[in-house]
C-alpha positions as CSV (number, residue, x, y, z in Angstrom):
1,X,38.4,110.2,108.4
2,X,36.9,109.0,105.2
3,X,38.8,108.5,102.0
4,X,37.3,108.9,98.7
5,X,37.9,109.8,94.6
6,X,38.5,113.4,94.6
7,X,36.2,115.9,92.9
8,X,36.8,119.7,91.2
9,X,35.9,121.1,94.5
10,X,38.8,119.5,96.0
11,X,41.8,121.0,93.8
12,X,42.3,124.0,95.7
13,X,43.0,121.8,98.8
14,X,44.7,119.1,96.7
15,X,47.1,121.7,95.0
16,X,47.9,123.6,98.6
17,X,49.1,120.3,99.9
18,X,51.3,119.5,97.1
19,X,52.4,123.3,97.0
20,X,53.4,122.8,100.8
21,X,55.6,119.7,100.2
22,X,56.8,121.3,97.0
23,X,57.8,124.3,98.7
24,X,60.3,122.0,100.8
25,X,61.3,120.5,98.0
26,X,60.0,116.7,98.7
27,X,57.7,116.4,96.0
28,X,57.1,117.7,92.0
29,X,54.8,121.2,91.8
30,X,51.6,120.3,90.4
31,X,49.9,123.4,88.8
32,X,46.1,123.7,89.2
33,X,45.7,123.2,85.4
34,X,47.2,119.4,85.6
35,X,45.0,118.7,88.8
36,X,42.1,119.2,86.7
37,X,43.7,117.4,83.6
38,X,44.2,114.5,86.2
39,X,41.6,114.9,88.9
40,X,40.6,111.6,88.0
41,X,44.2,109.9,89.4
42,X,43.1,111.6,92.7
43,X,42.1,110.1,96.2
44,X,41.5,112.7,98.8
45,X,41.0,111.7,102.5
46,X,38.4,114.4,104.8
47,X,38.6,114.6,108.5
48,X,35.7,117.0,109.8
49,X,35.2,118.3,106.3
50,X,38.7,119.3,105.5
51,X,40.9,117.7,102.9
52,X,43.9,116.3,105.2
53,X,45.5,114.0,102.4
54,X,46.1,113.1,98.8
55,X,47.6,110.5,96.5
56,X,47.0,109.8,93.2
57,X,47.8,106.8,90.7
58,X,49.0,107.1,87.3
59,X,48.6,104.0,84.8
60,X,51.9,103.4,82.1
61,X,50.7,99.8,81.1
62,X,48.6,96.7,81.2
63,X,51.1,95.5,84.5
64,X,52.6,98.6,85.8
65,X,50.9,101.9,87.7
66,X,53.1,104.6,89.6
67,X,51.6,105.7,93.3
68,X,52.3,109.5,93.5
69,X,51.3,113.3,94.8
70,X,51.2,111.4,98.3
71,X,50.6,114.5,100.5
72,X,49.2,114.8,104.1
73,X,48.5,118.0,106.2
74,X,51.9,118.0,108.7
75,X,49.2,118.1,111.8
76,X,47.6,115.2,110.3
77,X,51.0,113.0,109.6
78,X,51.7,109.9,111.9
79,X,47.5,109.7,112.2
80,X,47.3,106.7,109.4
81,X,46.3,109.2,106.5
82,X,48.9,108.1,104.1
83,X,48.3,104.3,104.6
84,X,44.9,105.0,104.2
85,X,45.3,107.1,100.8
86,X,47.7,104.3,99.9
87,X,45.3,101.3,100.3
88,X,42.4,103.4,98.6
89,X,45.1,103.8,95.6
90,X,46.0,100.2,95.8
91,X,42.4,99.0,96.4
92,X,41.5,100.5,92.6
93,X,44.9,99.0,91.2
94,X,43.5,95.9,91.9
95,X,40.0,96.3,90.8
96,X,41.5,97.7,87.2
97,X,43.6,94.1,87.2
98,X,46.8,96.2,87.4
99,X,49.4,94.1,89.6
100,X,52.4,96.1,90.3
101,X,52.8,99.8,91.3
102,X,55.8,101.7,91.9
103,X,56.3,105.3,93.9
104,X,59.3,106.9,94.0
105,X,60.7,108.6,97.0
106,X,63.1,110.2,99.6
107,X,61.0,108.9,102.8
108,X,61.0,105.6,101.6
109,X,60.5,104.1,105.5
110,X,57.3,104.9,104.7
111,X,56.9,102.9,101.6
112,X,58.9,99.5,103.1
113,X,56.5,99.9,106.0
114,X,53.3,99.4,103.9
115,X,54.9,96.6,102.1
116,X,56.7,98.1,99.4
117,X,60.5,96.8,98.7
118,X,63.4,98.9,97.1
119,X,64.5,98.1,94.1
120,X,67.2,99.4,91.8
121,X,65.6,102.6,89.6
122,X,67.3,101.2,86.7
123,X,64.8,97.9,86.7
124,X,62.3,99.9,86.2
125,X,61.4,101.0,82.1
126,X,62.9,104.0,80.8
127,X,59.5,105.6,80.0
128,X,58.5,106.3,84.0
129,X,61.0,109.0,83.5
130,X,59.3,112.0,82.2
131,X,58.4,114.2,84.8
132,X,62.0,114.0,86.2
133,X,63.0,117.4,85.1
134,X,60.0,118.8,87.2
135,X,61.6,117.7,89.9
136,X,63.2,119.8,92.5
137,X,66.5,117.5,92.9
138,X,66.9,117.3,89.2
139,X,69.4,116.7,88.0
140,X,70.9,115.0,91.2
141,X,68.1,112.3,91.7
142,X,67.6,111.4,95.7
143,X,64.8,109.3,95.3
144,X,64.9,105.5,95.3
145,X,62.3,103.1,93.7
146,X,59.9,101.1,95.5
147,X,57.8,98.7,93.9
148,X,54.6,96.6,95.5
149,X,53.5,93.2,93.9
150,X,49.9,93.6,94.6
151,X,48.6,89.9,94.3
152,X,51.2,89.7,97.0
153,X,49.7,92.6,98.7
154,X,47.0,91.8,101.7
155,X,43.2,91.9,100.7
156,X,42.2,95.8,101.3
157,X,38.4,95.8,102.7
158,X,35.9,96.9,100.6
């Protein structure tokens, strides 16, 4: 499996993931137009030449970067793809000198086991808010916060 930036070729695959978790309501709809608006956000991770994963990273300030559109392929889960995705996202966190990320989530086992600690949503600023109407659950939020110091984080291999 190899893990790298994503590129226009990829947003059909990108968007059929998302649409897949989407669909069972774990995750926000991402329309094809706002992939390409964001493909830039995008990691991808290709097993024999299929895109089995996705992630993405959004930047809201100098000290603060939100880990989202985590989506693997369901016969690719429990195989290290979204661990891998996730140090790829958190691997160009730190090269931009960004030190915290956050990700917001109902599977948040996953999240405590790569490090991540809950926090109350409340700590975090009012302005990460925005896409929360998108969201399937909303207005009933189900999600808890998760936030990952990453000077604290262990060195990710270049």
């Amino acid at each position: 499996m190899k893990v790298r930036p994503a590129v226009v070729a990829d947003v059909p695959a990108i968007h059929d993931l998302i649409k897949h978790h989407a669909e069972r309501q774990k995750m926000i709809l991402r329309g094809k137009d706002e992939l390409y608006a964001t493909l830039r956000e995008y990691m991808v991770a290709e097993a024999q030449g299929k895109i089995v994963g996705c992630a993405s990273v959004h930047l809201f300030w100098s000290d603060l970067a939100e880990l989202k559109g985590l989506a693997v392929d369901p016969t690719y889960e429990r195989r290290g793809v979204g661990r891998a995705l996730c140090d790829a996202c958190h691997a160009d966190l730190k090269r931009l000198g960004v030190p915290r990320v956050f990700a917001l989530s109902s599977s948040g086992g996953f999240f405590e086991k790569i490090g991540y600690r809950r926090v109350p949503k409340e700590s975090l600023p009012l302005f990460i808010w925005g896409e929360c109407t998108r969201c399937p659950s909303f207005p009933i939020c189900n999600e808890e916060a998760y936030v990952l110091d990453l000077a604290d984080s262990p060195a990710i291999p270049s």
